[in-house]
C-alpha positions as CSV (number, residue, x, y, z in Angstrom):
1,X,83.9,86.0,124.1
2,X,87.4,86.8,123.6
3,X,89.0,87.9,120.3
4,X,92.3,87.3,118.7
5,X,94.5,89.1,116.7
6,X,97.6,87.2,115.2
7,X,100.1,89.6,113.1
8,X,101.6,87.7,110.2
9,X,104.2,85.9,111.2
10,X,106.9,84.3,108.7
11,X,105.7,80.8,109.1
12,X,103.0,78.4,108.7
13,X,101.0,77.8,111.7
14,X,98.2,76.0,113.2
15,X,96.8,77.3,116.9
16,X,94.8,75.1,119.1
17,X,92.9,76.5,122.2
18,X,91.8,73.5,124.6
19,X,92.5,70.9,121.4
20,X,90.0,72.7,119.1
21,X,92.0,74.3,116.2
22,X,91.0,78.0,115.7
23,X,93.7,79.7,113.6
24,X,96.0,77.9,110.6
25,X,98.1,80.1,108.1
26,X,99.8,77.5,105.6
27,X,100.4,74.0,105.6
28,X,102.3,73.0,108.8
29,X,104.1,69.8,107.9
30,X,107.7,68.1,109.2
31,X,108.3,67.7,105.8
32,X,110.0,70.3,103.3
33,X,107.6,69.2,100.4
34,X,104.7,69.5,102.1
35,X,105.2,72.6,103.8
36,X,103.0,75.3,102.9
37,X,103.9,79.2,103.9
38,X,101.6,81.9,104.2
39,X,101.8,85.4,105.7
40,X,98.5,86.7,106.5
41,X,97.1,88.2,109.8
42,X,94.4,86.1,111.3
43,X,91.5,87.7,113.5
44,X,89.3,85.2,115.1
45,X,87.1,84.9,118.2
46,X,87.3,82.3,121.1
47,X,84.3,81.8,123.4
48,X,85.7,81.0,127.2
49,X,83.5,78.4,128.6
50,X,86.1,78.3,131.8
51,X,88.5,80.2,133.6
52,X,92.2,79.3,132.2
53,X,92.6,77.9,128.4
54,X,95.6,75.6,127.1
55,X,96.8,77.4,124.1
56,X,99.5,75.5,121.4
57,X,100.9,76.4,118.3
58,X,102.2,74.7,116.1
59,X,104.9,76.2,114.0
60,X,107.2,75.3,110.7
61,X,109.4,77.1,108.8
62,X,111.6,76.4,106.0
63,X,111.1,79.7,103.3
64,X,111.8,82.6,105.8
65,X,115.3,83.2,108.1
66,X,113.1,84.7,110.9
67,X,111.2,81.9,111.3
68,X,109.1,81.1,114.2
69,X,106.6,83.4,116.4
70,X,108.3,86.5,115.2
71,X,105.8,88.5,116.2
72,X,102.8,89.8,118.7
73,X,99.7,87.8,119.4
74,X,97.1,90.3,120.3
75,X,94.2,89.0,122.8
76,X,91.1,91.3,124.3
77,X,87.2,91.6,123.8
78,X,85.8,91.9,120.2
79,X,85.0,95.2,120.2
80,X,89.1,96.2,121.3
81,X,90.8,94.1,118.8
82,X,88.2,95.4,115.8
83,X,89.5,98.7,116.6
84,X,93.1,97.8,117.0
85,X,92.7,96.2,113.2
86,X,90.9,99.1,111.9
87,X,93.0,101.6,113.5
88,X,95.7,100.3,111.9
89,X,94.7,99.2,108.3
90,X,92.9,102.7,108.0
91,X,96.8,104.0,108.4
92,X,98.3,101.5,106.3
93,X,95.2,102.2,103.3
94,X,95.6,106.2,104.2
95,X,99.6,106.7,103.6
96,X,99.6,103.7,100.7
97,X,97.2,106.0,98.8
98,X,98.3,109.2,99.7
99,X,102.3,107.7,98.6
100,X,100.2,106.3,95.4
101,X,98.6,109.6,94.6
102,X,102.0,111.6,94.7
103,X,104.0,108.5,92.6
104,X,101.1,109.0,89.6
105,X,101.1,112.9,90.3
106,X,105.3,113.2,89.4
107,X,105.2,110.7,86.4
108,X,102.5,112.9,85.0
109,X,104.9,115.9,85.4
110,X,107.4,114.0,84.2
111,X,105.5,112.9,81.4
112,X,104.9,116.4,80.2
113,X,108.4,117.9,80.8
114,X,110.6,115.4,80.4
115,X,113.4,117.8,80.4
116,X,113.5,117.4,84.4
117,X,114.3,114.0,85.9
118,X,113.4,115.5,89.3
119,X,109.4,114.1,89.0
120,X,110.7,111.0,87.5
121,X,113.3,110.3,90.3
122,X,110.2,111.6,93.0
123,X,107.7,109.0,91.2
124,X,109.5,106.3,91.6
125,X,110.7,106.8,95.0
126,X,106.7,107.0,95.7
127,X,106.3,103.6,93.7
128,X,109.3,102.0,95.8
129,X,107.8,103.1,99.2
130,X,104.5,102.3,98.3
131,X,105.4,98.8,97.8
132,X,107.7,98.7,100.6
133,X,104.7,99.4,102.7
134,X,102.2,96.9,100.6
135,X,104.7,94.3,101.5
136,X,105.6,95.2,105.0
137,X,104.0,95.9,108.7
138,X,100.5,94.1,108.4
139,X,101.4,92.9,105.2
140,X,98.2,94.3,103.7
141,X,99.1,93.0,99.9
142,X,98.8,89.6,101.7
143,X,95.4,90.4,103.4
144,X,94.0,91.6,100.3
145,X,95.6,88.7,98.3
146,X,96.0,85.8,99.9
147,X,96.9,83.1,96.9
148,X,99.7,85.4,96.1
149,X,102.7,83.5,96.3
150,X,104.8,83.9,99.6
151,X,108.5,83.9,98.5
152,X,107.8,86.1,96.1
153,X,106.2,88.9,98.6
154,X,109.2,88.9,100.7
155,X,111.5,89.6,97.6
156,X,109.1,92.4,97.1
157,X,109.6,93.5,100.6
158,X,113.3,92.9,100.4
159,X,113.9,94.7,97.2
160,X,111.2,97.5,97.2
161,X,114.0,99.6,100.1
162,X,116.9,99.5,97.1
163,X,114.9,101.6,95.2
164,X,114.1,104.0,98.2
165,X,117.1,106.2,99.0
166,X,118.8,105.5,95.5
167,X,115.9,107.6,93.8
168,X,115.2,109.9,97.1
169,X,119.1,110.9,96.7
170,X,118.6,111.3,92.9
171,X,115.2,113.5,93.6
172,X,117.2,115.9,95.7
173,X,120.5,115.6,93.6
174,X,118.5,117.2,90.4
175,X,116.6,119.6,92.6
176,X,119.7,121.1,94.2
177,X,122.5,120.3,92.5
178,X,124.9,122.8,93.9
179,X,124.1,121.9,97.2
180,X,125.2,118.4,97.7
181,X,129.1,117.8,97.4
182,X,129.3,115.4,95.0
183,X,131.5,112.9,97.0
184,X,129.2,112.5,99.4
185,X,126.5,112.6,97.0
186,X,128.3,109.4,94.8
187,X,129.3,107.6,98.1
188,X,125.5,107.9,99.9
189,X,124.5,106.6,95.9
190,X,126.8,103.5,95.9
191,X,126.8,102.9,99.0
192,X,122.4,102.3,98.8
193,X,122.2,100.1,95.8
């Protein structure tokens, strides 16, 4: 028994080992209108019944600019590809609640002293990166919910960094504001929107 791990990749896709399909994310089709995409990593298991496999993929793309096989396929025995998952969605779960915790923490403080922007700014830094990181990697928002809609995920994922260094520079900004020259300060700003 051999196991797969396939990361998400920014197509649809149908996998085939010795002509019996084993893996589909989407709705492969030559056609635009029939074309469904889908971004989830796929684990599955293959039994060898010989020595040397013929392994295709079919691929299309028509939602994502990096389309294709964009990333790794991950083959080994069971038991080393359930720990390479675990390993890295226990990360993924750890810093995404951790970021999460923090975010809730500062709009509390903010809530309560709204006289300083500083936990404001922090908070939704925290929010920002906790999305980014939702949205990106092992796209575990995808994992968890697979009917959500694909285009609008990598919006998220596109959009989620614009709020990153913006707020980050504004966080440290209202913390020490005598310490950042405040050209560099507006150019940085501008410059990361």
């Amino acid at each position: 028994i051999y196991s797969f791990y396939i990361k998400n990749q920014d197509s649809a896709y149908t996998l085939w080992i010795n002509g019996t399909l084993l893996a589909r994310n989407g709705v492969v089709d030559s056609e635009e209108e029939n074309y469904v995409p889908q971004r989830l990593p796929r684990e599955f298991h293959y039994y060898a019944f010989k020595d040397t496999a013929e392994i295709v993929v079919q691929v299309a793309n028509y939602t994502h600019k990096w389309g294709g096989l964009t990333n790794n396929i991950y083959l080994g025995l069971p038991r080393q590809i359930q720990s390479f998952v675990n390993g890295r969605y226990g990360l993924i779960l750890f810093l995404c609640g951790a970021i999460l915790i923090m975010a809730f923490y500062h709009l509390f403080l903010f809530i309560n002293r709204r006289k300083d922007p500083a936990p404001l700014y922090f908070s939704v830094f925290c929010f920002s990166l906790f999305v980014w990181y939702l949205f990106s990697g092992d796209y575990l928002f995808f994992r968890l919910f697979p009917a959500f809609p694909l285009t609008l995920g990598i919006r998220l994922h596109y959009l989620s960094p614009t709020g990153v260094l913006p707020f980050f520079l504004l966080f440290i900004n209202s913390v020490y504001p005598k310490s950042i020259n405040r050209l560099i300060f507006r150019i940085l700003f501008f410059t990361s929107l």
